[in-house]
C-alpha positions in Angstrom: 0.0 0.0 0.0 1.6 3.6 -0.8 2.3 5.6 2.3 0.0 8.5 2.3 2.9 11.4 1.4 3.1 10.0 -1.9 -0.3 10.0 -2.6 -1.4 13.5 -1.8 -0.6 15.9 -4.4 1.7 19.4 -3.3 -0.3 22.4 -3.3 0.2 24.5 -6.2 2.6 27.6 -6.2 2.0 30.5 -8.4 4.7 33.4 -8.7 2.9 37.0 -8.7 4.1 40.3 -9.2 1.5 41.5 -7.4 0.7 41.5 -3.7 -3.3 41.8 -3.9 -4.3 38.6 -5.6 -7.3 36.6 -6.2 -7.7 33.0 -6.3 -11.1 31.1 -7.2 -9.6 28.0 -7.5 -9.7 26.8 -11.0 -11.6 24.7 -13.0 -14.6 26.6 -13.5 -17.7 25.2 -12.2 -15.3 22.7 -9.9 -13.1 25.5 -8.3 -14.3 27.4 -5.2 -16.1 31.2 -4.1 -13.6 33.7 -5.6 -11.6 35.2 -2.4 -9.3 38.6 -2.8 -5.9 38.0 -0.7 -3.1 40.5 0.1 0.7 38.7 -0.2 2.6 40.3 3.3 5.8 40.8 4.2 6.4 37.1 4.4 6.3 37.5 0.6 3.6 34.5 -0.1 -0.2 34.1 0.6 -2.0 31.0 0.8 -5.4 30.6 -0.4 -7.8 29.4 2.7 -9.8 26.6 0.0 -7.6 25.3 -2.1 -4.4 25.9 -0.3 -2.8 27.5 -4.0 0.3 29.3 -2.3 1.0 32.7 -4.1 4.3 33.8 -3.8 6.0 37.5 -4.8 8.6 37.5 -7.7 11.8 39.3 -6.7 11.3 41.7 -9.1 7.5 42.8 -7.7 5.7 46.2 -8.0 4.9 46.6 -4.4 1.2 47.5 -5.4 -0.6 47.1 -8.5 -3.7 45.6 -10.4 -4.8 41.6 -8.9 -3.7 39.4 -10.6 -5.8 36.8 -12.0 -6.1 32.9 -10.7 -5.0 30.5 -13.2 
């Protein structure tokens, strides 16, 4: 039997230049409520229902436009 680690897929990580971001978690009909989240000075945010991690580039605008969920 595989040992549960293997099973249990990584959460995904998606590199923003942008500190407000918003995250709805994919897949259209399949994905989750839309949620607006703000990246702090820990440089990453992680989405509260899908647990998508978004983390700043180096080379971030400290504020601009969201960026969109992929």
């Amino acid at each position: 039997m595989p040992d549960a680690r293997s099973v249990i897929n990584e959460p995904e990580t998606v590199e923003t230049s942008t500190r407000d971001v918003r995250c709805d978690g994919g897949g259209g009909a399949l994905g989750h409520p839309r949620v607006y989240l703000t990246v702090g000075a820990e440089g990453w945010v992680e989405c509260g229902y899908c647990d998508r991690r978004f983390v700043l580039a180096p080379e971030a605008a400290p504020n601009a436009a969201p960026a969109e969920s992929h």
